[in-house]
C-alpha positions, 0 to 999 in steps of 0.5 A: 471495502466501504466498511471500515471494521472488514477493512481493517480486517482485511488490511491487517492480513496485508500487513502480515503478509506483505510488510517485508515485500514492500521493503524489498525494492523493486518487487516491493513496490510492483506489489503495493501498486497492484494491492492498490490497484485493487483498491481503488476497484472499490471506489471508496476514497477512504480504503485508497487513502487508508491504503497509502497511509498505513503502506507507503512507509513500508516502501520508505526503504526502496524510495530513492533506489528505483526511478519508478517509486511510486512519489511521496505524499506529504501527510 
């Protein structure tokens, strides 16, 4: 989504409905990759970056524990 406002939006229900399944190993993880998956469908550099900035720490927990985590960035 190229605007920033129906993307935050549209984030946040992300938020709200997927914080605590990014958490939950595994699963958590297929589940960010597929969301982001669909973001980078839309082509716009900033909601990918937006994407992994706000949703990668909610997977904090799962790093480590599964060989196919997806790598940490360095902000």
């Amino acid at each position: 989504m190229a605007d920033p406002l129906r993307r935050g939006i549209a984030f946040d229900v992300v938020e709200r409905n997927c914080r605590e399944r990014f958490a939950e190993g595994e699963d958590g993880i297929k589940l960010y990759r597929q969301l982001l998956g669909l973001v980078r469908l839309g082509n716009v550099s900033e909601a990918v970056e937006e994407f992994e900035h706000r949703f990668e720490p909610m997977l904090a927990q799962s790093f480590g524990k599964w060989p196919d985590a997806p790598p940490r960035r360095d902000p």
